[in-house]
PALUM-584002 format. One record per residue (C-alpha): residue number from 1; residue in three letters; x, z, y. Coordinates in nm, 4 decimals. Example, Ala and Ser with C-alpha at 12.3 -4.5 7.8 and 13.67 -1.06 7.14 Angstrom:
node num: 1 residu: ala c1: 1.2300 c3: 0.7800 c2: -0.4500
node num: 2 residu: ser c1: 1.3670 c3: 0.7140 c2: -0.1060
***
This chain:
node num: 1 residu: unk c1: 7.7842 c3: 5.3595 c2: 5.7914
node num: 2 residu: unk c1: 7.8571 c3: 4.9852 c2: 5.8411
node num: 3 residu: unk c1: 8.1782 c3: 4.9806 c2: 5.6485
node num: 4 residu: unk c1: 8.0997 c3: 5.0565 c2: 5.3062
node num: 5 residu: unk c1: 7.8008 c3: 4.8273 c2: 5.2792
node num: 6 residu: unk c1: 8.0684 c3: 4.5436 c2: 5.4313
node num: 7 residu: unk c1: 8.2679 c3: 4.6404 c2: 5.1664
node num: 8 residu: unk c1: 7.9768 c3: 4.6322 c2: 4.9024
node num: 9 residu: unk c1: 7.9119 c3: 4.2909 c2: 5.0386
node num: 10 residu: unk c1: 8.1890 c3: 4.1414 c2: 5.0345
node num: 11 residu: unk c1: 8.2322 c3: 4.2400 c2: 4.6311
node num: 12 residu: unk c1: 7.9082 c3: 4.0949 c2: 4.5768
node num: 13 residu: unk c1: 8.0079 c3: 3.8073 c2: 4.7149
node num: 14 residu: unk c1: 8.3299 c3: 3.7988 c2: 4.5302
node num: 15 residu: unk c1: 8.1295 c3: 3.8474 c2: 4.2124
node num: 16 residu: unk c1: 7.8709 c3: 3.5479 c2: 4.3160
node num: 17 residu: unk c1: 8.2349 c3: 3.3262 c2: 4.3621
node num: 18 residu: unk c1: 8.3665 c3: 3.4498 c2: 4.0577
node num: 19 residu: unk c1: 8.0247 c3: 3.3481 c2: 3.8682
node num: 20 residu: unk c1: 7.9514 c3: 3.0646 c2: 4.0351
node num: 21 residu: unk c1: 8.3498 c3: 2.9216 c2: 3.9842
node num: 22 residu: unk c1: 8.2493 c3: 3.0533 c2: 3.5951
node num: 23 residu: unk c1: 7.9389 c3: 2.8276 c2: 3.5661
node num: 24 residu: unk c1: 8.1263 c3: 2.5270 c2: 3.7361
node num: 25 residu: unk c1: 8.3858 c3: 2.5389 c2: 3.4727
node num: 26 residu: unk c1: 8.1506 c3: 2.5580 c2: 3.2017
node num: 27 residu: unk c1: 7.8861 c3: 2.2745 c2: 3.3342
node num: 28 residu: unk c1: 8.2406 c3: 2.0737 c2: 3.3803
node num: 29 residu: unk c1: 8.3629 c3: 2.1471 c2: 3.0367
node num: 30 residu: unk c1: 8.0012 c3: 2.0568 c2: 2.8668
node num: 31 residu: unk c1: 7.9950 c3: 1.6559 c2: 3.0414
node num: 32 residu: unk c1: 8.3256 c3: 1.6479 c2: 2.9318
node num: 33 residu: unk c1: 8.3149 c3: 1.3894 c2: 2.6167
node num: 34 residu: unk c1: 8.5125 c3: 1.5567 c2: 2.3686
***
């Protein structure tokens, strides 16, 4: 039973890095003075 909601987990967390990474880079880009 444990396994597959470690599993589920640990994609949601990738997902929260992969968003979070996504949002940095666009914050990042917007200061940037063009």
């Amino acid at each position: 039973m444990k396994e597959p909601f470690i599993a589920k987990l640990h994609c949601l967390f990738i997902d929260i890095e992969t968003l979070l990474a996504f949002l940095l880079k666009g914050i990042v880009l917007l200061n940037m003075p063009c």
